[in-house]
N, CA, C and O atoms as CSV, one atom per row, in Angstrom:
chain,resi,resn,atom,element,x,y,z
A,1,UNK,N,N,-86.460,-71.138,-122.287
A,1,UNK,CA,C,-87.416,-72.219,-122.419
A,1,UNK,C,C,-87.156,-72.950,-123.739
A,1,UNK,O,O,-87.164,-72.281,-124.773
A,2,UNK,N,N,-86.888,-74.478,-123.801
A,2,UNK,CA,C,-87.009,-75.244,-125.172
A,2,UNK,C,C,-88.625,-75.296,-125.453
A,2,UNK,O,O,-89.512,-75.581,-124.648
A,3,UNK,N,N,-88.758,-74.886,-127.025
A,3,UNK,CA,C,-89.705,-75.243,-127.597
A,3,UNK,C,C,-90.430,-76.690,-127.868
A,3,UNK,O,O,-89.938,-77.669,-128.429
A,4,UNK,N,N,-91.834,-76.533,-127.269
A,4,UNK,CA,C,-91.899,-77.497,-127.107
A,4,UNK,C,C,-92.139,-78.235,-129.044
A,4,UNK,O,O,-92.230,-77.512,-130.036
A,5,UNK,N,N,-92.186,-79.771,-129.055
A,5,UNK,CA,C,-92.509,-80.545,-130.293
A,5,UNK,C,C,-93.735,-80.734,-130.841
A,5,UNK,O,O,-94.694,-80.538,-130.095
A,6,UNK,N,N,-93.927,-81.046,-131.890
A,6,UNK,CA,C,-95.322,-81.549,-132.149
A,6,UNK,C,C,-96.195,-81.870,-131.117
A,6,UNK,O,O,-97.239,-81.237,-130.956
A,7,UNK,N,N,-95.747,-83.124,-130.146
A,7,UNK,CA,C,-97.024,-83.551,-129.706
A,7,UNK,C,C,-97.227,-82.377,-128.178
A,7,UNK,O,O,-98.305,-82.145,-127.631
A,8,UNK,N,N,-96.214,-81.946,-127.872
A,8,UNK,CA,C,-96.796,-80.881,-126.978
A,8,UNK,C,C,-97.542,-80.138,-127.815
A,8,UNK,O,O,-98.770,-80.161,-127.722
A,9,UNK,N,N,-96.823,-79.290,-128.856
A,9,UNK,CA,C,-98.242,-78.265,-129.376
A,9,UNK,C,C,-99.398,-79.347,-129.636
A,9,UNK,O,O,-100.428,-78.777,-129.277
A,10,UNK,N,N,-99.690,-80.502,-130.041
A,10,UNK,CA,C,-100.961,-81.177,-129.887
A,10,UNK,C,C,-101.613,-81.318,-128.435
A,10,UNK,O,O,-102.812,-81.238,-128.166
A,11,UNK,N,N,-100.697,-81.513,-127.684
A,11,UNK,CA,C,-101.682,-81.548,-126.087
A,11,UNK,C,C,-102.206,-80.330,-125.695
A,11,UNK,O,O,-103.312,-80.219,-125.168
A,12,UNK,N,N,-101.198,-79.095,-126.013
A,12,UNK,CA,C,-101.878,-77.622,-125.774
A,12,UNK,C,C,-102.963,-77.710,-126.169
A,12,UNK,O,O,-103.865,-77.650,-125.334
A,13,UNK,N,N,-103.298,-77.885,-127.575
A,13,UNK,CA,C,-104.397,-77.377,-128.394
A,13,UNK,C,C,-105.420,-78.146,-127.632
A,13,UNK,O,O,-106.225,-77.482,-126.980
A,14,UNK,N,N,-105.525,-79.640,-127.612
A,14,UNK,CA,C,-106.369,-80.321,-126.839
A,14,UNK,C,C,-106.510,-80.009,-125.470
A,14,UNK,O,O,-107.346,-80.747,-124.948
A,15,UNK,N,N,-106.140,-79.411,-124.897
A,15,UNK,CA,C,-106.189,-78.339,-123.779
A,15,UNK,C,C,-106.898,-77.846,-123.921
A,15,UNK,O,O,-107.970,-78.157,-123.402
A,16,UNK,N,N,-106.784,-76.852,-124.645
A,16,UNK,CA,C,-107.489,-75.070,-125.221
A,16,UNK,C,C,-109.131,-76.004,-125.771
A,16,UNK,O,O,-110.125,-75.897,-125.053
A,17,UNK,N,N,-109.170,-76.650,-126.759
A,17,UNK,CA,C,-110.412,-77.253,-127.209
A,17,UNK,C,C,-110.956,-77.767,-125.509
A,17,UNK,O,O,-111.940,-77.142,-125.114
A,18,UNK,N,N,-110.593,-78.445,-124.885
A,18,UNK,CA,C,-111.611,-79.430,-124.090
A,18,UNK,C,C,-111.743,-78.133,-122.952
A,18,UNK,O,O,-112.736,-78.402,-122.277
A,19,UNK,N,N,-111.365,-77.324,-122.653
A,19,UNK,CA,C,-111.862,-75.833,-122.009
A,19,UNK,C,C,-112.753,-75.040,-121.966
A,19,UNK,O,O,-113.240,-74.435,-121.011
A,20,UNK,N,N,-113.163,-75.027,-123.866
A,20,UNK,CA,C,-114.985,-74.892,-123.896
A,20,UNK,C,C,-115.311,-75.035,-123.710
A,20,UNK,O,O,-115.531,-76.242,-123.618
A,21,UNK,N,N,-116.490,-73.636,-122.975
A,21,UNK,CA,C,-117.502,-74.234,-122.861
A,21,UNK,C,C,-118.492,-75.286,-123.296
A,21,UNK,O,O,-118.254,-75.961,-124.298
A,22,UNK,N,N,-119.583,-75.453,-122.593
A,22,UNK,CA,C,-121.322,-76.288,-123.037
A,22,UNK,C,C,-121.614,-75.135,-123.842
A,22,UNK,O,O,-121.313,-73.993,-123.494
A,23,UNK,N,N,-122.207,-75.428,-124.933
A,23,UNK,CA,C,-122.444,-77.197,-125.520
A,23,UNK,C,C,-120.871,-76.987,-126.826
A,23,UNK,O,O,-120.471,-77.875,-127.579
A,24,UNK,N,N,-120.260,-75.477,-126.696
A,24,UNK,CA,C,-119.124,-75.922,-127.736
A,24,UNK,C,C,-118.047,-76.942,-127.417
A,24,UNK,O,O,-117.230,-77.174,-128.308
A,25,UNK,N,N,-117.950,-77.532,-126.347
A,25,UNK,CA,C,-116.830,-78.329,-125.831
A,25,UNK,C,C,-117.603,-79.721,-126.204
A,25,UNK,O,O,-116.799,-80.651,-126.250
A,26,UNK,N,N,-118.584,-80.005,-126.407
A,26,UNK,CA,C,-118.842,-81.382,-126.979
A,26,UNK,C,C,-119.000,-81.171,-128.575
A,26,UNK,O,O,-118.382,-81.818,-129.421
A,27,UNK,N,N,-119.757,-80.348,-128.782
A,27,UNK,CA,C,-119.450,-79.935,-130.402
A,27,UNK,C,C,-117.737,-79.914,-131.412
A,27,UNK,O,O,-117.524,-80.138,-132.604
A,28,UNK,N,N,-116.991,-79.619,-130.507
A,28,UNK,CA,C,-115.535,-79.205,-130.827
A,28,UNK,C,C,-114.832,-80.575,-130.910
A,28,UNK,O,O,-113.885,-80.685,-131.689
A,29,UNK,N,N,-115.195,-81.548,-130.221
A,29,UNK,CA,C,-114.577,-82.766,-129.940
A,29,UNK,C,C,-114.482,-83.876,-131.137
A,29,UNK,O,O,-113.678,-84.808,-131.168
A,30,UNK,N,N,-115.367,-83.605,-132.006
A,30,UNK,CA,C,-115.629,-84.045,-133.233
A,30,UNK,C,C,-114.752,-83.787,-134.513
A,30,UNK,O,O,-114.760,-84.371,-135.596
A,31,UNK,N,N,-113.821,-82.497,-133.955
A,31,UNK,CA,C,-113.021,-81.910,-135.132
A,31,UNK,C,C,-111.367,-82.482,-134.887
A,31,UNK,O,O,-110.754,-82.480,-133.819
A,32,UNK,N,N,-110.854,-82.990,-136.306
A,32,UNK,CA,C,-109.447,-83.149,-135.458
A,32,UNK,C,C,-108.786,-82.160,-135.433
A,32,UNK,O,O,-109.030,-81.230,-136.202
A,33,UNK,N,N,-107.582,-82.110,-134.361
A,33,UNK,CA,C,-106.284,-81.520,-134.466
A,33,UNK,C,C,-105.175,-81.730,-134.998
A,33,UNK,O,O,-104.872,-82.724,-134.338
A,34,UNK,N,N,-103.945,-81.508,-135.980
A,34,UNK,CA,C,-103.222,-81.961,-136.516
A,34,UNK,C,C,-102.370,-80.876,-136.567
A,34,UNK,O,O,-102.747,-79.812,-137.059
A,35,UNK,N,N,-101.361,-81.014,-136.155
A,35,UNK,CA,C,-99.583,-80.446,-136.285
A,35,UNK,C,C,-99.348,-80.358,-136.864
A,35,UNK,O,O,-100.098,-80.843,-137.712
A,36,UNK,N,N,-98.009,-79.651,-137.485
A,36,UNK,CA,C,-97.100,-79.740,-138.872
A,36,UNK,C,C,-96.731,-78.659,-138.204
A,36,UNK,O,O,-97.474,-77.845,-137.656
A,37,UNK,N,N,-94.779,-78.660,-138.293
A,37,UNK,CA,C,-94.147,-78.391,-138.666
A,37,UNK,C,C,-94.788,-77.059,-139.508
A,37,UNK,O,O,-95.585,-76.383,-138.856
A,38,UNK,N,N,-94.593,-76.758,-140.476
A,38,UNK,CA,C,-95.088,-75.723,-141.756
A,38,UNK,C,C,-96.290,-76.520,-142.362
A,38,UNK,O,O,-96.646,-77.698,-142.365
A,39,UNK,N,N,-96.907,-74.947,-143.045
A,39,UNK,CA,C,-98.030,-75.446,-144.188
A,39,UNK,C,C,-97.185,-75.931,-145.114
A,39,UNK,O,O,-96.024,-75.522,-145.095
A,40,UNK,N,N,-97.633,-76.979,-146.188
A,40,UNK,CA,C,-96.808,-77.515,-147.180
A,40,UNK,C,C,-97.414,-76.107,-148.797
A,40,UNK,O,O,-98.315,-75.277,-148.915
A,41,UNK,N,N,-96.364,-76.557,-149.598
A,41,UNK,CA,C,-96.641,-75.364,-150.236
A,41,UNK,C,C,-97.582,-75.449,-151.242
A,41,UNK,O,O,-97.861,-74.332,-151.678
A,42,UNK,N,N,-98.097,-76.233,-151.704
A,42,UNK,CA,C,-99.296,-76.531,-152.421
A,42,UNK,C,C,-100.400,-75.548,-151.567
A,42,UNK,O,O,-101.120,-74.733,-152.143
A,43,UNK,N,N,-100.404,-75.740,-150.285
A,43,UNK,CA,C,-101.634,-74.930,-149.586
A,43,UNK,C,C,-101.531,-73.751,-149.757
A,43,UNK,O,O,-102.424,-73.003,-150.154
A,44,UNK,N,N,-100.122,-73.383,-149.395
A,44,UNK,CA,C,-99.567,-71.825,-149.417
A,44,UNK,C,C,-100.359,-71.600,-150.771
A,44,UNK,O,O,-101.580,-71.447,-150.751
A,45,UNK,N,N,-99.659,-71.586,-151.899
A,45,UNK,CA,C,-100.087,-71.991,-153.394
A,45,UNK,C,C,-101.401,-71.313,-153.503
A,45,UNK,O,O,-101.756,-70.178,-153.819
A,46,UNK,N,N,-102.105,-72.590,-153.068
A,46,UNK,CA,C,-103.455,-72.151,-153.010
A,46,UNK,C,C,-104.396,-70.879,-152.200
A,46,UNK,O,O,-105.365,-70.275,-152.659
A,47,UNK,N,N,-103.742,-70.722,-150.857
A,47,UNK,CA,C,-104.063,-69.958,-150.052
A,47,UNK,C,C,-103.529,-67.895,-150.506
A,47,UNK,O,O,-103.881,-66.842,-149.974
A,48,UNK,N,N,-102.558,-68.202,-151.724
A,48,UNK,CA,C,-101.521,-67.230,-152.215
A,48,UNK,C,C,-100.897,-66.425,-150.771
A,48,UNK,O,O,-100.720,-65.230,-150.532
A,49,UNK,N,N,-100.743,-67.246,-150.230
A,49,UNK,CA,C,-99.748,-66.904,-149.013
A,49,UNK,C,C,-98.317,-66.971,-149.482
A,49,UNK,O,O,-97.922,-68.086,-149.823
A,50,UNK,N,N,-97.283,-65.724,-149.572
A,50,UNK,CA,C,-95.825,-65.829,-150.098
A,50,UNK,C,C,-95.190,-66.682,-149.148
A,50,UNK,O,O,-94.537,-67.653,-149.533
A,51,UNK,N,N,-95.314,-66.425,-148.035
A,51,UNK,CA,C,-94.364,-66.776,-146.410
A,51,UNK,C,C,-95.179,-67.521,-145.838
A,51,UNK,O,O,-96.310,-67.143,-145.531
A,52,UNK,N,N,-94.700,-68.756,-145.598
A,52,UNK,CA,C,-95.165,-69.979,-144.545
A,52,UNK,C,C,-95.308,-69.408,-143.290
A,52,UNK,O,O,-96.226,-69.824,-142.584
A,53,UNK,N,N,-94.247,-68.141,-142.688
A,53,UNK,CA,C,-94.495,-67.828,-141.844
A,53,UNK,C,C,-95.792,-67.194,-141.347
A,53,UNK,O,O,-96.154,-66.825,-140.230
A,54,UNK,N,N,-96.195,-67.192,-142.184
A,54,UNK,CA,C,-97.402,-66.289,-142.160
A,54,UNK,C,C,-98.630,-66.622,-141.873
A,54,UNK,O,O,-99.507,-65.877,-141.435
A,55,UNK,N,N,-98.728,-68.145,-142.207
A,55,UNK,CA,C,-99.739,-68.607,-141.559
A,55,UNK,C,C,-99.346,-70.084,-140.447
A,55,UNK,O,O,-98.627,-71.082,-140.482
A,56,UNK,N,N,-100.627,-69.243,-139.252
A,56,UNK,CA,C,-100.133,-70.616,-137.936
A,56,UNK,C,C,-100.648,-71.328,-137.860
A,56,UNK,O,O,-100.176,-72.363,-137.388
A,57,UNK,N,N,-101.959,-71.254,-138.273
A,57,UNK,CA,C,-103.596,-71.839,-138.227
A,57,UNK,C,C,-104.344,-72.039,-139.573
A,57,UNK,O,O,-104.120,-71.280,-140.516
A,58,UNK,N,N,-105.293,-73.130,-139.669
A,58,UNK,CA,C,-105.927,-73.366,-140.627
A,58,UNK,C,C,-107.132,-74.490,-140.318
A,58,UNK,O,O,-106.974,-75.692,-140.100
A,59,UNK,N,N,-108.825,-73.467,-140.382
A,59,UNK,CA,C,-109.659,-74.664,-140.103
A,59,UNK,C,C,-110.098,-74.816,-141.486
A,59,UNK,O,O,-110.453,-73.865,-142.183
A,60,UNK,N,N,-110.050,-76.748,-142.093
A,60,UNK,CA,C,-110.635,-77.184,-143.297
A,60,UNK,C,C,-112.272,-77.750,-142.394
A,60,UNK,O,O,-112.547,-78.102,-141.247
A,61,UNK,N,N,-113.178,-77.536,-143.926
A,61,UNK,CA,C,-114.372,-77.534,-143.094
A,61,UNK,C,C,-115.516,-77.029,-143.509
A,61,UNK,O,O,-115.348,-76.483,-144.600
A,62,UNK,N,N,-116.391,-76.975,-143.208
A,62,UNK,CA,C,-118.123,-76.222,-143.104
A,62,UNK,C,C,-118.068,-75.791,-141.761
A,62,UNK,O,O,-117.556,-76.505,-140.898
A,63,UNK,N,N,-118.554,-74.679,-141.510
A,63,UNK,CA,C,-118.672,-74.118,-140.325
A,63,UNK,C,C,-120.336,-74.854,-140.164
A,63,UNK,O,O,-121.218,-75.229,-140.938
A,64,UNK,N,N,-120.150,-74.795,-138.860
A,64,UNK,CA,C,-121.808,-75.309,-138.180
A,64,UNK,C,C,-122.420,-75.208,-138.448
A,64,UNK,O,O,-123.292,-76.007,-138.791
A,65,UNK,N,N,-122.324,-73.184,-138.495
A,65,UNK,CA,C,-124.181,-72.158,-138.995
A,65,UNK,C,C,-124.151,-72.779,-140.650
A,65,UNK,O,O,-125.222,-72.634,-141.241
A,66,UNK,N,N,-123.064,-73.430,-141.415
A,66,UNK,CA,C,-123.471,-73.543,-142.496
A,66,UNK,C,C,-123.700,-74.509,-143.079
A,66,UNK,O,O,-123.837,-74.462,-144.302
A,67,UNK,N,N,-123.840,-75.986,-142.200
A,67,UNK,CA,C,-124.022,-77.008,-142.507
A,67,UNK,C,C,-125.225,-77.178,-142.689
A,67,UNK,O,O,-125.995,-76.541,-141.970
A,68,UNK,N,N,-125.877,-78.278,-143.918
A,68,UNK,CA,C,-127.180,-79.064,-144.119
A,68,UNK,C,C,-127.219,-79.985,-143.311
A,68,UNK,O,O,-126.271,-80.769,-143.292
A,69,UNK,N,N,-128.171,-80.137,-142.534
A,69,UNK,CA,C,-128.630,-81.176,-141.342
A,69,UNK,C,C,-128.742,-82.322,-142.416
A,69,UNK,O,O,-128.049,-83.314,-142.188
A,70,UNK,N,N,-129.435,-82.327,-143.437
A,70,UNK,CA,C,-129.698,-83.402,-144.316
A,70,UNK,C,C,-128.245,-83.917,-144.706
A,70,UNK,O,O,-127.942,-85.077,-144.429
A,71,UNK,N,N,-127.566,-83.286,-145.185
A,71,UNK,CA,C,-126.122,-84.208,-146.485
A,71,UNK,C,C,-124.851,-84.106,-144.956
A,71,UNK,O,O,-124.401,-83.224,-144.225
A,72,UNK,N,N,-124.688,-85.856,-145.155
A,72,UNK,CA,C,-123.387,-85.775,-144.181
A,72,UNK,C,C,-121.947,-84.837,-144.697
A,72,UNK,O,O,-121.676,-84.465,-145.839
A,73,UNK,N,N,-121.145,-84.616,-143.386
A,73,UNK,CA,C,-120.050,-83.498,-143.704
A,73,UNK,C,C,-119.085,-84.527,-143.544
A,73,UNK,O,O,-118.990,-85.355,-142.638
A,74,UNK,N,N,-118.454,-84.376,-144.450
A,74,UNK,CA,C,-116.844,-85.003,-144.044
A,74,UNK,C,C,-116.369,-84.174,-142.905
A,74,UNK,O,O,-116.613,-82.972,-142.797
A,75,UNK,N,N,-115.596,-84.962,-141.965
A,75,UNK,CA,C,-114.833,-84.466,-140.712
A,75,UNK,C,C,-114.386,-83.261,-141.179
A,75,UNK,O,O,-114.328,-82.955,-142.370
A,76,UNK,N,N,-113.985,-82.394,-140.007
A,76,UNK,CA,C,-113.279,-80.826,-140.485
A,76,UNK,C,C,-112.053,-81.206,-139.358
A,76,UNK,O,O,-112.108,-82.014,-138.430
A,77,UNK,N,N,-111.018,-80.395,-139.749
A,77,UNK,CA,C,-109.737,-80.792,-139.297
A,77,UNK,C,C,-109.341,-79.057,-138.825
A,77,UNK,O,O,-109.746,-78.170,-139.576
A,78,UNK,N,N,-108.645,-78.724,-137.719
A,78,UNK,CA,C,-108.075,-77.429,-137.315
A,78,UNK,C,C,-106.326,-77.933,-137.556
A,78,UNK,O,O,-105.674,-78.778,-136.941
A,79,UNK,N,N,-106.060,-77.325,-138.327
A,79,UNK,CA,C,-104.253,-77.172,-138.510
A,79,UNK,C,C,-103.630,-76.518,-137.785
A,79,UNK,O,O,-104.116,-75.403,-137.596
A,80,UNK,N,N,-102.287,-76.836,-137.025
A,80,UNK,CA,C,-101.648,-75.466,-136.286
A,80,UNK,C,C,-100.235,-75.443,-136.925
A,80,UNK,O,O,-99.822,-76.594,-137.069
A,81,UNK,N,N,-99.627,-74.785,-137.224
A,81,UNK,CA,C,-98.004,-74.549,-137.331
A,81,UNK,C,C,-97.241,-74.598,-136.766
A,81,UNK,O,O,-96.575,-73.595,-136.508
A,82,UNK,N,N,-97.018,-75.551,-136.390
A,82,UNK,CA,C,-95.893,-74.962,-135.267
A,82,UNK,C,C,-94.508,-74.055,-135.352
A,82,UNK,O,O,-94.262,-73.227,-134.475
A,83,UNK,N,N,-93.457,-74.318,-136.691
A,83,UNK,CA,C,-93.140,-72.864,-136.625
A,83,UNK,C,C,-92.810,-71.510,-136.824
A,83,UNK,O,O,-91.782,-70.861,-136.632
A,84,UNK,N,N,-94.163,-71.185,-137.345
A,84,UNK,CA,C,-95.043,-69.931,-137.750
A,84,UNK,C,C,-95.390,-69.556,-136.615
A,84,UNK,O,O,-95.316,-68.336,-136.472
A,85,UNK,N,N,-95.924,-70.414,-135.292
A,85,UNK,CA,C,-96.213,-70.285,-134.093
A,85,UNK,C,C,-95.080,-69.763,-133.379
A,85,UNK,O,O,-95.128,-68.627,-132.907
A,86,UNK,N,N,-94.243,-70.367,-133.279
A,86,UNK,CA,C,-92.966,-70.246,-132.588
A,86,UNK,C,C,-92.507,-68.944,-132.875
A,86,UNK,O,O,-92.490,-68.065,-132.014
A,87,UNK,N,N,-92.061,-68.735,-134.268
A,87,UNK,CA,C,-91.653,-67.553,-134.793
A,87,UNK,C,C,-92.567,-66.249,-134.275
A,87,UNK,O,O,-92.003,-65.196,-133.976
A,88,UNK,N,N,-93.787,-66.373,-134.205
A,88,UNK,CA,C,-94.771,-65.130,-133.780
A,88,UNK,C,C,-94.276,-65.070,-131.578
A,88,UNK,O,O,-94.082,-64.129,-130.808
A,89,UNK,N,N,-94.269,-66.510,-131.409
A,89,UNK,CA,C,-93.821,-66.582,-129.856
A,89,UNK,C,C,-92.797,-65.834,-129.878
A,89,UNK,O,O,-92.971,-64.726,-129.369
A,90,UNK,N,N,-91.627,-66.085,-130.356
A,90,UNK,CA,C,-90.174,-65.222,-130.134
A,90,UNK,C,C,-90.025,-63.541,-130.520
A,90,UNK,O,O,-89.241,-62.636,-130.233
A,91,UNK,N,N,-91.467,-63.724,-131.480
A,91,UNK,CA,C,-90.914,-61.674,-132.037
A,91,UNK,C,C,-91.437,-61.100,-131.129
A,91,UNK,O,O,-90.979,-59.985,-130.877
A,92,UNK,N,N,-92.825,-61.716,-130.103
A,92,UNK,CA,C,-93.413,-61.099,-129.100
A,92,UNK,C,C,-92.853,-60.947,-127.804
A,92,UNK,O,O,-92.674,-59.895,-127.191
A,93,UNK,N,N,-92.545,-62.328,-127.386
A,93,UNK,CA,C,-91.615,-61.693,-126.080
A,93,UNK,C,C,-92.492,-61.665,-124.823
A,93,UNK,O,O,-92.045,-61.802,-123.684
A,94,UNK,N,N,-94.017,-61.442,-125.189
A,94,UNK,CA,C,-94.819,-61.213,-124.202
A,94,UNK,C,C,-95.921,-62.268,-123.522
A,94,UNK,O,O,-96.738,-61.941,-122.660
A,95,UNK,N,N,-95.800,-63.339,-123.979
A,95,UNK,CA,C,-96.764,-64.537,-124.065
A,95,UNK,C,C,-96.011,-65.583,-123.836
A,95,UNK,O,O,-94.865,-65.829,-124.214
A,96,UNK,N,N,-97.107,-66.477,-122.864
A,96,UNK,CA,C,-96.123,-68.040,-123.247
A,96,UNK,C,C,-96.653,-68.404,-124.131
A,96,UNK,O,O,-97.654,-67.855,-124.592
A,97,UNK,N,N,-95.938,-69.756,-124.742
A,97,UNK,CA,C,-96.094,-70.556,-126.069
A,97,UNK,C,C,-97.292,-71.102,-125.633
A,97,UNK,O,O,-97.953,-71.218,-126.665
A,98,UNK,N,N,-97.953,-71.504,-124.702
A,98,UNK,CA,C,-98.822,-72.011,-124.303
A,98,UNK,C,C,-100.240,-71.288,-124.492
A,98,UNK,O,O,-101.206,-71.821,-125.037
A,99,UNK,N,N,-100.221,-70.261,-124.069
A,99,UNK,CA,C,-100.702,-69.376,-124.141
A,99,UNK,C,C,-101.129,-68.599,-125.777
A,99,UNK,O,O,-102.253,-68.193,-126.072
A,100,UNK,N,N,-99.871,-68.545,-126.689
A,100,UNK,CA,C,-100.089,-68.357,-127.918
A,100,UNK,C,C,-101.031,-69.516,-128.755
A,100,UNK,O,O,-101.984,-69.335,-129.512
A,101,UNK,N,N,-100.421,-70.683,-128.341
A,101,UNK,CA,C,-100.778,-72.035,-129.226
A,101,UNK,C,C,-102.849,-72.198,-128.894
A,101,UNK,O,O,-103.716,-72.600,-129.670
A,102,UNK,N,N,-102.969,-71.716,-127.529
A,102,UNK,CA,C,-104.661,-71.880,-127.276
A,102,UNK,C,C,-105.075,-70.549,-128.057
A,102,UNK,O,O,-105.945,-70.752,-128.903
A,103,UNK,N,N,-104.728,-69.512,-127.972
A,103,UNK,CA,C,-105.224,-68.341,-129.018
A,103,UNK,C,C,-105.411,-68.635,-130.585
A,103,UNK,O,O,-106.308,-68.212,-131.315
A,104,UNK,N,N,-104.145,-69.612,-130.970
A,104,UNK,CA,C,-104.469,-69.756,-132.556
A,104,UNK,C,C,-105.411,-71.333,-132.422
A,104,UNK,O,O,-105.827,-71.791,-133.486
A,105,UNK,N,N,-105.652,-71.946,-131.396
A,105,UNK,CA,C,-106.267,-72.967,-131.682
A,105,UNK,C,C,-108.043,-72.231,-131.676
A,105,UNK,O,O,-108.840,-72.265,-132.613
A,106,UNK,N,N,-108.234,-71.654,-130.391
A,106,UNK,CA,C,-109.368,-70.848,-130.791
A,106,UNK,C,C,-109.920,-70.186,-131.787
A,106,UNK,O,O,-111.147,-70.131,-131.875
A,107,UNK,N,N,-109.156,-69.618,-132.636
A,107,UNK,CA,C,-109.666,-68.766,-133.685
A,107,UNK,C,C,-109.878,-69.670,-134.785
A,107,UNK,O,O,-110.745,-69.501,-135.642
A,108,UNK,N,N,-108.802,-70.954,-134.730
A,108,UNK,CA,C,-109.463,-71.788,-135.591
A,108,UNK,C,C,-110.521,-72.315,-135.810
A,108,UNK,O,O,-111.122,-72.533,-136.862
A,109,UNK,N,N,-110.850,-72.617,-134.306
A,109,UNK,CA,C,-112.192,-73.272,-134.249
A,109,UNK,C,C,-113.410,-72.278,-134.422
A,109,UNK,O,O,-114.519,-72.681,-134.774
A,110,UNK,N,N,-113.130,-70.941,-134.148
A,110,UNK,CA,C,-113.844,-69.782,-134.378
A,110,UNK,C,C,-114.984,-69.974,-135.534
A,110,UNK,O,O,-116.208,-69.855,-135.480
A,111,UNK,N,N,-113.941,-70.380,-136.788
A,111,UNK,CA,C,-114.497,-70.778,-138.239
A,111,UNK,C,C,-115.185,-72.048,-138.231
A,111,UNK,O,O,-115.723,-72.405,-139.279
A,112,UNK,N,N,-115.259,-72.921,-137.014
A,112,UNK,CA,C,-115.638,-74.264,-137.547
A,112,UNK,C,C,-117.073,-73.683,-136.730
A,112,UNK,O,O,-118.157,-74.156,-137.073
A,113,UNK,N,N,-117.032,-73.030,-136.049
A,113,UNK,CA,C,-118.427,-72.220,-135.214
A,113,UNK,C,C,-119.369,-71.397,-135.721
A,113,UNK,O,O,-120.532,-71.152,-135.400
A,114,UNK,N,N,-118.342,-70.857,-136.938
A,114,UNK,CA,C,-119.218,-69.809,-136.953
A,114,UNK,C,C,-119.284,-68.519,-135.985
A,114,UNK,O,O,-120.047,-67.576,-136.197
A,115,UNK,N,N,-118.560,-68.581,-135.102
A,115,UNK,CA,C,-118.209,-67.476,-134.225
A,115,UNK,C,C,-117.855,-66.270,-134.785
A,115,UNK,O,O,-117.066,-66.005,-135.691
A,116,UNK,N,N,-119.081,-65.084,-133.601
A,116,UNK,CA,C,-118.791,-63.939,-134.051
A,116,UNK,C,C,-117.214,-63.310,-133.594
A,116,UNK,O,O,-116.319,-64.156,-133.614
A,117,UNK,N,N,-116.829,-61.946,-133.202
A,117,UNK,CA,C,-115.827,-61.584,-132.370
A,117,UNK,C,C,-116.323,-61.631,-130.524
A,117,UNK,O,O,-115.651,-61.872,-129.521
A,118,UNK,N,N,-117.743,-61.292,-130.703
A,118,UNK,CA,C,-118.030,-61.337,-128.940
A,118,UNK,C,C,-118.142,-62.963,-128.565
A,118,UNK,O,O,-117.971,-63.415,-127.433
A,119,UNK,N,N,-118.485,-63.790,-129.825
A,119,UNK,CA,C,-118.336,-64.993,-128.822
A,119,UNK,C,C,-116.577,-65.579,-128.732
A,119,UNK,O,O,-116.033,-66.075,-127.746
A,120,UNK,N,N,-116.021,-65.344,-129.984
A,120,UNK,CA,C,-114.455,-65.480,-129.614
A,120,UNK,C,C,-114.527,-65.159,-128.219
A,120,UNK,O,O,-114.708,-66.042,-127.381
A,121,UNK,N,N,-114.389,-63.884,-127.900
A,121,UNK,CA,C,-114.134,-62.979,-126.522
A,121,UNK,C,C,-114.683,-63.768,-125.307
A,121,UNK,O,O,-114.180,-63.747,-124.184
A,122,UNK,N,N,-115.599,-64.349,-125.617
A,122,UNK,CA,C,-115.606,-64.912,-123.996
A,122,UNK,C,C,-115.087,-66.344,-123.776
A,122,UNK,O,O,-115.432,-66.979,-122.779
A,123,UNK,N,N,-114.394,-66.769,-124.552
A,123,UNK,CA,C,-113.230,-67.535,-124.341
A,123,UNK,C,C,-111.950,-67.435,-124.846
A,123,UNK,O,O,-111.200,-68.371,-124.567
A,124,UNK,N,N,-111.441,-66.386,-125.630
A,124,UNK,CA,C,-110.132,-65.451,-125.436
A,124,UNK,C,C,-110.093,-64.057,-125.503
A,124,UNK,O,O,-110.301,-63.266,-126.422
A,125,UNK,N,N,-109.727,-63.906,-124.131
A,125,UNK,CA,C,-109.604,-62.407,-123.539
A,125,UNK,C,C,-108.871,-61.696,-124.656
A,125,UNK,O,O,-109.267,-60.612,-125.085
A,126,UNK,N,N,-107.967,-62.218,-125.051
A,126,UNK,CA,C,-106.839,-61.574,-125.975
A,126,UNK,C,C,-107.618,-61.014,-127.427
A,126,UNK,O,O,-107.194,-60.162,-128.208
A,127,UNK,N,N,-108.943,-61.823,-127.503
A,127,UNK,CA,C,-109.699,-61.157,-128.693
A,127,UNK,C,C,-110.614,-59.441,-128.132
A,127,UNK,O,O,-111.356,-58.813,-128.888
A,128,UNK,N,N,-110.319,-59.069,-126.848
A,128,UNK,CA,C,-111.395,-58.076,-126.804
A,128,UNK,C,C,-110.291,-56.864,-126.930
A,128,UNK,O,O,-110.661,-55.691,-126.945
């Protein structure tokens, strides 16, 4: 299989997001998605991550449960890697890329939710 490019891993993810459920699938729609290639290393930096590989995912943001209804939020953005992604696709062997790319898009959004592990779980099996 060729790996797919940026904007496929962007249509996956927008896949995996518009799949949620009510009411998180209208809630979720509000957040962007954005690609890259690698984290740039300023983030790493900051994140003290040694290996780019290491991270696939990244939600910037206030999670929901922790937002003030009163003070507006700047947009929150879910990051994916694509290949940090890829690289975790090929050591596994056991998953499609498709399949991997909605798992790390979920957990991203996990954080923009506020999600516990049982609500992960009932929209990725792969979390139980």
């Amino acid at each position: 299989m060729i790996a797919p490019d940026l904007t496929a891993f962007e249509r996956i993810a927008k896949d995996a997001r518009a799949a949620f459920p009510a009411p998180f699938a209208g809630l979720a729609a509000e957040v962007r998605i954005v690609v890259d290639d690698w984290p740039d290393d300023a983030l790493l930096a900051e994140m003290q991550i040694e290996s780019a590989y290491d991270l696939t995912g990244l939600y910037d943001g206030i999670a929901l449960t922790e937002r003030d209804p009163s003070q507006p939020e700047p947009p929150s953005t879910v990051y994916l890697f694509r290949r940090p992604i890829l690289d975790e696709w090929a050591d596994r062997g056991d998953i499609s890329i498709a399949a991997l790319i909605a798992h790390v898009t979920v957990h991203e959004f996990a954080h923009h939710f506020g999600w516990s592990d049982d609500d992960i779980a009932r929209i990725d099996e792969w979390w139980t």
